[in-house]
N, CA, C and O atoms as a GROMACS GRO file, in nm:
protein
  416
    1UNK      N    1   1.040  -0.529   2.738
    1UNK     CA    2   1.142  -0.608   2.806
    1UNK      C    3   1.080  -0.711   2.899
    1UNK      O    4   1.134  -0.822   2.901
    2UNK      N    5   0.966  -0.688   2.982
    2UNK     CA    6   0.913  -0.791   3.021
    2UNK      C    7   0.833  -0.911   2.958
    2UNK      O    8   0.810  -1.019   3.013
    3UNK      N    9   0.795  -0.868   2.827
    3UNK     CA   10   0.760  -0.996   2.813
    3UNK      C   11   0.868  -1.054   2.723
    3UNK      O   12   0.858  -1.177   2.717
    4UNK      N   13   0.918  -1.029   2.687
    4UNK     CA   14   1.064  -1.081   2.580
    4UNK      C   15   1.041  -1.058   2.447
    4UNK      O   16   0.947  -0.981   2.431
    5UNK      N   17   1.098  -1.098   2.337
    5UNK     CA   18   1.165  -1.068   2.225
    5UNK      C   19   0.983  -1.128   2.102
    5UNK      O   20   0.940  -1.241   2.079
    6UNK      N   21   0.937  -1.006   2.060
    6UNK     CA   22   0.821  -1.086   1.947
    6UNK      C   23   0.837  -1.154   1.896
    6UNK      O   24   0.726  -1.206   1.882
    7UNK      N   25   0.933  -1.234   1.822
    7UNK     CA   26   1.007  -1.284   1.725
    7UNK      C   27   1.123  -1.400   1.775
    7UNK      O   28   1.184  -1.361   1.874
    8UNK      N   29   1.157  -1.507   1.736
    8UNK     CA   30   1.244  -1.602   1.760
    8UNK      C   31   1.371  -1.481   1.699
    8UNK      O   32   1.356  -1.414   1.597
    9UNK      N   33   1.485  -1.476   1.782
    9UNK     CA   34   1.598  -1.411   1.772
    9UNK      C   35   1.715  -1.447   1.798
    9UNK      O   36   1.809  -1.391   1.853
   10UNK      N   37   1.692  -1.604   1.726
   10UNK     CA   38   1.856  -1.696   1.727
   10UNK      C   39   1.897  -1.664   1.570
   10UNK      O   40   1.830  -1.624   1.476
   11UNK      N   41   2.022  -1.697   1.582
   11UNK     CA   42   2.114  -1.624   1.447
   11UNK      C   43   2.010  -1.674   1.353
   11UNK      O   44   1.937  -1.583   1.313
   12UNK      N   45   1.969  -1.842   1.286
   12UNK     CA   46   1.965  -1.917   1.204
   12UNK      C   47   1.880  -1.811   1.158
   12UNK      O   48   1.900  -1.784   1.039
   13UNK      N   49   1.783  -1.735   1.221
   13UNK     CA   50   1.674  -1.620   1.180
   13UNK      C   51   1.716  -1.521   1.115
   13UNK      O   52   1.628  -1.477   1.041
   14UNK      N   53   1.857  -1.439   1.106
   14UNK     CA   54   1.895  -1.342   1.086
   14UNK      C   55   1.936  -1.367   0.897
   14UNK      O   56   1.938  -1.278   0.812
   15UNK      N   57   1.960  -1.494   0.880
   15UNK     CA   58   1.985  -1.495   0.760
   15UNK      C   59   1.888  -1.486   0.679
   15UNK      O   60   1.777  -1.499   0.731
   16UNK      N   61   1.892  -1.464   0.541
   16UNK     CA   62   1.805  -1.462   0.423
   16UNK      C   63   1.795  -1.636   0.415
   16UNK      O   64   1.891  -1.708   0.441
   17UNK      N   65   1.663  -1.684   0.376
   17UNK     CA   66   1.668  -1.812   0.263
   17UNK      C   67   1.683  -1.806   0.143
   17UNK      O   68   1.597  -1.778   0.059
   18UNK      N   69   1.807  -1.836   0.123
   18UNK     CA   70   1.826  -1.849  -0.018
   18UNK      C   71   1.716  -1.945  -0.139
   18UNK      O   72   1.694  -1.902  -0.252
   19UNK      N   73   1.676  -2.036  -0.103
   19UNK     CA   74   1.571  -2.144  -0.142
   19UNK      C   75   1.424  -1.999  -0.219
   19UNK      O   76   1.357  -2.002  -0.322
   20UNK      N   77   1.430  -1.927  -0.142
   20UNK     CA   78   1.300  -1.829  -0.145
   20UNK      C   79   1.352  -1.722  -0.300
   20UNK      O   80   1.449  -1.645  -0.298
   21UNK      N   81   1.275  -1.739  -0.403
   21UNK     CA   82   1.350  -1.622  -0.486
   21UNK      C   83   1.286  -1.483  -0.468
   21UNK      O   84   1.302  -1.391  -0.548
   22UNK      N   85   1.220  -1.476  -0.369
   22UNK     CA   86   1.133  -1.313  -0.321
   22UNK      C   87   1.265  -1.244  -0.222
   22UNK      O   88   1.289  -1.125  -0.198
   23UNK      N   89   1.335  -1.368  -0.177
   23UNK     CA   90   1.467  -1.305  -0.081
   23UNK      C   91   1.545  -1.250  -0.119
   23UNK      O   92   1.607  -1.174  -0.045
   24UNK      N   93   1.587  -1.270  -0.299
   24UNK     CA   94   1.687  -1.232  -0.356
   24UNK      C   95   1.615  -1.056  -0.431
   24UNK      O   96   1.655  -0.996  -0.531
   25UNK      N   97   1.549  -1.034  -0.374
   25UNK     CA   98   1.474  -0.902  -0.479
   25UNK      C   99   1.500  -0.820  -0.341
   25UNK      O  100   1.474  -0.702  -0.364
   26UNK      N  101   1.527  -0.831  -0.251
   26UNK     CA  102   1.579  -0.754  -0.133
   26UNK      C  103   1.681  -0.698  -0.135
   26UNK      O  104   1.717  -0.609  -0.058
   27UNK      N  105   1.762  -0.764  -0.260
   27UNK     CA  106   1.906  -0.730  -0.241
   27UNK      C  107   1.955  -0.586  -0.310
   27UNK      O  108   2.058  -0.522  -0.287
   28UNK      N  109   1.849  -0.557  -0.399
   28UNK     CA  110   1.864  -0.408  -0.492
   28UNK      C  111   1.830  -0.337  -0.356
   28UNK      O  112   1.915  -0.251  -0.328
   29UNK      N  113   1.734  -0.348  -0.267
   29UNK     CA  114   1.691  -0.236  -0.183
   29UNK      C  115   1.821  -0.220  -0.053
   29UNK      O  116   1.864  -0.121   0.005
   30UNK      N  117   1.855  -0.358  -0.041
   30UNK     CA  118   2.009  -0.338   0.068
   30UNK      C  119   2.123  -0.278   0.014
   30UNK      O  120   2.214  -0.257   0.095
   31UNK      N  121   2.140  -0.244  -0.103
   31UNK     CA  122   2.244  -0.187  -0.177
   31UNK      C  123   2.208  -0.059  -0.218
   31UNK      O  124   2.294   0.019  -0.259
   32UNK      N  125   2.074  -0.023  -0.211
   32UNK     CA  126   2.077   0.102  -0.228
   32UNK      C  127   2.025   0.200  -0.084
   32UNK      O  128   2.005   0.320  -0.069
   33UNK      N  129   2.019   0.108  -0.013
   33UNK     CA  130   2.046   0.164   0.146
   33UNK      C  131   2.192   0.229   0.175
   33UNK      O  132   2.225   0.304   0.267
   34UNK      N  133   2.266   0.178   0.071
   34UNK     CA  134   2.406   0.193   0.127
   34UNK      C  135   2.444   0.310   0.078
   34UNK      O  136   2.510   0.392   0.143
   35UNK      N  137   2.395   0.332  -0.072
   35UNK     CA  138   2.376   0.477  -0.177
   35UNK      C  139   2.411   0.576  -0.118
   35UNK      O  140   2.348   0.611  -0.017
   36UNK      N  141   2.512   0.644  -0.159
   36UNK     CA  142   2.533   0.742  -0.094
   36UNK      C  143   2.680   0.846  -0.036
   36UNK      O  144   2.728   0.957  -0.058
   37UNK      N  145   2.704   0.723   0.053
   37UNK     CA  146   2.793   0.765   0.105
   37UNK      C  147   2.979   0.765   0.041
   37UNK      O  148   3.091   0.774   0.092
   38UNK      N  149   2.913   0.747  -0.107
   38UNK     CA  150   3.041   0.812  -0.156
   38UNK      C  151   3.063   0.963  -0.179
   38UNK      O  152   3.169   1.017  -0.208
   39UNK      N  153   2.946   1.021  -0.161
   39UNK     CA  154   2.950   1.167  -0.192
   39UNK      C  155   3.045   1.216  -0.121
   39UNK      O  156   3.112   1.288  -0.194
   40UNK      N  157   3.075   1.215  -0.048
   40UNK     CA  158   3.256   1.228   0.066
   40UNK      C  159   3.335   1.281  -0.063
   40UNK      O  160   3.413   1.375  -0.056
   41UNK      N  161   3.314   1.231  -0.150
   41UNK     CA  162   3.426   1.269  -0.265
   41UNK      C  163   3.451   1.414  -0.293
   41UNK      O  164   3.561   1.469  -0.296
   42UNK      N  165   3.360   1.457  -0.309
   42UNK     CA  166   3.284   1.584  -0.366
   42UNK      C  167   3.341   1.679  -0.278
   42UNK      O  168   3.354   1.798  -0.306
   43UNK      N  169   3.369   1.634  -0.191
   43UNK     CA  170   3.432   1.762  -0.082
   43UNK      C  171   3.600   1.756  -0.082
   43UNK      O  172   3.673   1.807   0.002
   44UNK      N  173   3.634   1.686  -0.186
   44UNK     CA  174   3.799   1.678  -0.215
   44UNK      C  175   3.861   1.809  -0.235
   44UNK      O  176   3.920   1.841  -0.131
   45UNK      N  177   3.870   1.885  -0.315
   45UNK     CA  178   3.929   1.995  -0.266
   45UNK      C  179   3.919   2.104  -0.167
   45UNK      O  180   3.992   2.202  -0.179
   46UNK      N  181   3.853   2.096  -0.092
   46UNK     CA  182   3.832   2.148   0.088
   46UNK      C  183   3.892   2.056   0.162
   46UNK      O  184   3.888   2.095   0.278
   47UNK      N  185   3.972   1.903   0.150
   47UNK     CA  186   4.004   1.852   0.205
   47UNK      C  187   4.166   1.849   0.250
   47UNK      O  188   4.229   1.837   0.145
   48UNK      N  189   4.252   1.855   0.355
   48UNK     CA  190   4.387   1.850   0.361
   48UNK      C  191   4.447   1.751   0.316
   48UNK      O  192   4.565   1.757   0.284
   49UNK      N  193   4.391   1.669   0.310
   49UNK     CA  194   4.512   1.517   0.280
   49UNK      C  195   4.354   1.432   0.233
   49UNK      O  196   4.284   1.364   0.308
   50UNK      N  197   4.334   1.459   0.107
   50UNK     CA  198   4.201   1.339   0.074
   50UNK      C  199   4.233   1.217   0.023
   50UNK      O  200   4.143   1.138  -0.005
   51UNK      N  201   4.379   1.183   0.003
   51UNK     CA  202   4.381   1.039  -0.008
   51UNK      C  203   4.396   0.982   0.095
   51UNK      O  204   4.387   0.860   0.088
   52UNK      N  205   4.425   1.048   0.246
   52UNK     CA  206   4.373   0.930   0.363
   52UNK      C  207   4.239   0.985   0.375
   52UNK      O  208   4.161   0.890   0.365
   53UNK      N  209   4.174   1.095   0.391
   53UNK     CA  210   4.061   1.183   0.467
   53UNK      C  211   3.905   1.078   0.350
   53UNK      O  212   3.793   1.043   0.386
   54UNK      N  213   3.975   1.060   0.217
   54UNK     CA  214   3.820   1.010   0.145
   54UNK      C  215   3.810   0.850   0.170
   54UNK      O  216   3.696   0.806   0.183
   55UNK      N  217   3.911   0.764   0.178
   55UNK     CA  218   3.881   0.656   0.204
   55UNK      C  219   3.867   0.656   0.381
   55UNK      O  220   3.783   0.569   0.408
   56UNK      N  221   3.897   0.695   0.457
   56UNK     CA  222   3.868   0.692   0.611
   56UNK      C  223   3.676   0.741   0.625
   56UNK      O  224   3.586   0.709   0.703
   57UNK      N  225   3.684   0.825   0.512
   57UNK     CA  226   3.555   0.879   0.500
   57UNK      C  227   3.440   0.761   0.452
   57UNK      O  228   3.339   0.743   0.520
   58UNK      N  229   3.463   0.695   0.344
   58UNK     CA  230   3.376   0.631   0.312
   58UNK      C  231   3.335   0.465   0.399
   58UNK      O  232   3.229   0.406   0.420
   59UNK      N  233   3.466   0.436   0.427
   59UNK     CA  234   3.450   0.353   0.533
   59UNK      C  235   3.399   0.367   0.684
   59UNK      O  236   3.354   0.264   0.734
   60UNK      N  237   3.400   0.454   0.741
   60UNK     CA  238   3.311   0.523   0.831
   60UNK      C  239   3.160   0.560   0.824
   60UNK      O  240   3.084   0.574   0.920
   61UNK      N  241   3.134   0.573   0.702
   61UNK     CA  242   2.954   0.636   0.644
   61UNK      C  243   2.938   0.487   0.634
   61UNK      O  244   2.850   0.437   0.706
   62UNK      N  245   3.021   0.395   0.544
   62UNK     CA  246   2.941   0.281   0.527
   62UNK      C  247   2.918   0.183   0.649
   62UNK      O  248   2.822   0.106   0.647
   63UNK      N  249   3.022   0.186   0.773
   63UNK     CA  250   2.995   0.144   0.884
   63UNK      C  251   2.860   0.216   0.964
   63UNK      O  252   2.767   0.138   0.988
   64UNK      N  253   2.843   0.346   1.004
   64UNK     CA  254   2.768   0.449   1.026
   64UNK      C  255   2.646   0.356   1.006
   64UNK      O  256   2.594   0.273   1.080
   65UNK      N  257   2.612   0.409   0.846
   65UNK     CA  258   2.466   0.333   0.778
   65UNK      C  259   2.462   0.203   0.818
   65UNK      O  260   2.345   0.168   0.835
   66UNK      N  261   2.545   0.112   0.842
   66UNK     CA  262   2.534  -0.048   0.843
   66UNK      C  263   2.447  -0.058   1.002
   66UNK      O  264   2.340  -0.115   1.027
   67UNK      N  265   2.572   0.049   1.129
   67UNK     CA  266   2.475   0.037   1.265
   67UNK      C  267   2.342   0.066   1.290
   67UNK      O  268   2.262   0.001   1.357
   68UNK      N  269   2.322   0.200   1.212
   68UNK     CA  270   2.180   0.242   1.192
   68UNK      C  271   2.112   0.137   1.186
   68UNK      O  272   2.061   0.082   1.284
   69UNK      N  273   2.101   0.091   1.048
   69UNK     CA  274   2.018  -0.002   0.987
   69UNK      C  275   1.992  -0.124   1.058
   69UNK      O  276   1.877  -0.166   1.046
   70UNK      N  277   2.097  -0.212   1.150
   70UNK     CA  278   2.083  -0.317   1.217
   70UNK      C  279   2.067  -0.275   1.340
   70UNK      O  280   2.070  -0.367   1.422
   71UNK      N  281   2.048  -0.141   1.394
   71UNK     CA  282   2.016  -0.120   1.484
   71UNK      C  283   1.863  -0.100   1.501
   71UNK      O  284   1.814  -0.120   1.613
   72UNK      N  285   1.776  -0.057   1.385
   72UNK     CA  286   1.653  -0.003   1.433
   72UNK      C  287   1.606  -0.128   1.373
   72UNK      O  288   1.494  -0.149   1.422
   73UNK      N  289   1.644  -0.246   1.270
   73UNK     CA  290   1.592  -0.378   1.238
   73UNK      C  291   1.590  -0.460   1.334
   73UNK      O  292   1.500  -0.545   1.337
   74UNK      N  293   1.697  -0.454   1.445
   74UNK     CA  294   1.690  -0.578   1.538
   74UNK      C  295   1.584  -0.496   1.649
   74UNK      O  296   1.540  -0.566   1.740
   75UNK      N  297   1.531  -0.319   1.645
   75UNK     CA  298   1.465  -0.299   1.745
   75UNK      C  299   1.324  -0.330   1.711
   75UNK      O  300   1.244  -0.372   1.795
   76UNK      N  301   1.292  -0.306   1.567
   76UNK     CA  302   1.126  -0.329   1.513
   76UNK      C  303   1.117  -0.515   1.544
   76UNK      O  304   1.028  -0.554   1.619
   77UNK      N  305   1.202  -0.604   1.489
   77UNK     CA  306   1.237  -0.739   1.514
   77UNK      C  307   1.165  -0.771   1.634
   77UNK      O  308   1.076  -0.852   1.658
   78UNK      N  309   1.249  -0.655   1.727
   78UNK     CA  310   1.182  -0.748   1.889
   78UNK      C  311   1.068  -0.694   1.956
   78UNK      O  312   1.000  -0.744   2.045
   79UNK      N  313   1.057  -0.568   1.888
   79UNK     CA  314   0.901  -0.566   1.923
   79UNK      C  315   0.781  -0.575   1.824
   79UNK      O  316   0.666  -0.556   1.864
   80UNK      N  317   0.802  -0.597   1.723
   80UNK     CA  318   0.675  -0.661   1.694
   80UNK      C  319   0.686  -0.783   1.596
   80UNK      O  320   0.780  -0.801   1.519
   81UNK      N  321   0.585  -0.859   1.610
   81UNK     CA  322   0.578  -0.962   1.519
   81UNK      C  323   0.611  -0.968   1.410
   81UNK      O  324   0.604  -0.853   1.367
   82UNK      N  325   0.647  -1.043   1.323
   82UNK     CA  326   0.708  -1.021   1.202
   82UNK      C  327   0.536  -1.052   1.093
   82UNK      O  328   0.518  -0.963   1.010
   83UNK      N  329   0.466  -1.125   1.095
   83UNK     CA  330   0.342  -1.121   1.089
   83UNK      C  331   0.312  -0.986   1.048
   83UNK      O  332   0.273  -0.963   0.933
   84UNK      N  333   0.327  -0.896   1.133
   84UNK     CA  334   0.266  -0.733   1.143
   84UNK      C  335   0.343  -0.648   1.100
   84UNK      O  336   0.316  -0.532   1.130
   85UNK      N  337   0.437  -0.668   1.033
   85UNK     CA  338   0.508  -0.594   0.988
   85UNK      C  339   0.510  -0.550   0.828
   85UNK      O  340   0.568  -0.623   0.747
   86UNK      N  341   0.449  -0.437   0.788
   86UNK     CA  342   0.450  -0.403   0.626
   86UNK      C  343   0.535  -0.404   0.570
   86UNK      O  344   0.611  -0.317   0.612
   87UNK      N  345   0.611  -0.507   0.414
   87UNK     CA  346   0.725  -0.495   0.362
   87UNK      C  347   0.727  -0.366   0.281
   87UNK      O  348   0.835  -0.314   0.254
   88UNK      N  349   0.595  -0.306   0.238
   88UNK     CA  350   0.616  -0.221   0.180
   88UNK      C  351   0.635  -0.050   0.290
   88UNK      O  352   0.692   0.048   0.243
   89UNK      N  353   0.582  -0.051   0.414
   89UNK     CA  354   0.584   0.050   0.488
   89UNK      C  355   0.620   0.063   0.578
   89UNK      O  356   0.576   0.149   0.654
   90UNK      N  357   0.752  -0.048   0.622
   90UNK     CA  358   0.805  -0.073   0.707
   90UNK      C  359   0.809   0.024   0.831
   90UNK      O  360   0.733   0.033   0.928
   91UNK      N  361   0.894   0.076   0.804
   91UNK     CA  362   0.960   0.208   0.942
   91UNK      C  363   0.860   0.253   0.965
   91UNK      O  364   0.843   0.273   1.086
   92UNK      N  365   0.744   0.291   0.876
   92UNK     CA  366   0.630   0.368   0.914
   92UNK      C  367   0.523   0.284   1.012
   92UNK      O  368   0.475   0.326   1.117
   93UNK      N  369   0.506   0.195   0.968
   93UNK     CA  370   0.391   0.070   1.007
   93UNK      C  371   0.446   0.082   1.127
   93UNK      O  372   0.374   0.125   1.217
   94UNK      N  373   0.590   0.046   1.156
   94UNK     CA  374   0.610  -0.054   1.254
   94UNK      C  375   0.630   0.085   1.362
   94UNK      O  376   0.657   0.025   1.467
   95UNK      N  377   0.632   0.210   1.392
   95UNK     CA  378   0.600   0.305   1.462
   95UNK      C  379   0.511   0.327   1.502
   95UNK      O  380   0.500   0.361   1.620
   96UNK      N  381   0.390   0.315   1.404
   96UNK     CA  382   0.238   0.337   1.445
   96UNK      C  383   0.244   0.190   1.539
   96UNK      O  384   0.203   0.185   1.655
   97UNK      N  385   0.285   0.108   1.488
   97UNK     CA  386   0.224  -0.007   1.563
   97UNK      C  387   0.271   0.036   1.735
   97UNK      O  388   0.206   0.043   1.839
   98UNK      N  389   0.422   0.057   1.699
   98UNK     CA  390   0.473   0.037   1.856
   98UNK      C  391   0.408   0.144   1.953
   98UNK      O  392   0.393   0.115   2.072
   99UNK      N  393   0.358   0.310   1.883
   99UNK     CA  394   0.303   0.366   1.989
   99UNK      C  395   0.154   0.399   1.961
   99UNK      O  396   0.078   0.451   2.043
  100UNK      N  397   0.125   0.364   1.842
  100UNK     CA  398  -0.002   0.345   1.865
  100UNK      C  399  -0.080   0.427   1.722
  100UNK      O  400   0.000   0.499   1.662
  101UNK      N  401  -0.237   0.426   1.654
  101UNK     CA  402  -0.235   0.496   1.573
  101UNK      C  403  -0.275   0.620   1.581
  101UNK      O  404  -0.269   0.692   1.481
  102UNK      N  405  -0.339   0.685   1.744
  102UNK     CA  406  -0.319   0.781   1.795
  102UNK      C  407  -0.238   0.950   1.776
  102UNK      O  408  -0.279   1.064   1.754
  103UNK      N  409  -0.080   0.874   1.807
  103UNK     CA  410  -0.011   0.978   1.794
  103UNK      C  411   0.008   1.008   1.688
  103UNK      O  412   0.000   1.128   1.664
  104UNK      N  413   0.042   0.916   1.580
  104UNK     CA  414   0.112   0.930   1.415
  104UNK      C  415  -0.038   1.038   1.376
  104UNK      O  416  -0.051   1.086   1.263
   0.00000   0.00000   0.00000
């Protein structure tokens, strides 16, 4: 917090470039981030009322996953460089980086 944000963190940043076709191969891995949270279904007959209880359900997991996800992206974002950041080992990399390779 004292020294500020690693990374420029005005919107124009938050978007994908479309121009880039390596941007568009991101998009299988953001959709299957989302994977999942229809399984809610599966618990339909344990449920009292599952035609409100499964759609309240799935819209909630998919909100859920969405905060997660833009929550720990905008936290790796501001602390470390985007430079230093592994596309392939993301969450992992960017942990070791923040406390060190020590503890991991």
């Amino acid at each position: 917090m004292e020294n500020g944000f690693a990374n420029d963190m005005s919107a124009a940043t938050f978007l994908p470039e479309l121009t880039n076709t390596n941007a568009l191969g991101y998009l299988s891995i953001i959709i299957f981030n989302f994977t999942g949270f229809e399984v809610i279904c599966t618990f339909a007959k344990d449920m009292e009322n599952p035609t409100h209880d499964i759609p309240k359900s799935i819209i909630l997991g998919g909100l859920t996953i969405g905060a997660i996800y833009l929550f720990a992206g905008f936290g790796i974002g501001a602390a470390i460089p985007a430079d230093s950041i592994d596309p392939d080992y993301g969450m992992i990399v960017a942990v070791e980086t923040m406390v060190g390779d020590s503890v991991l």
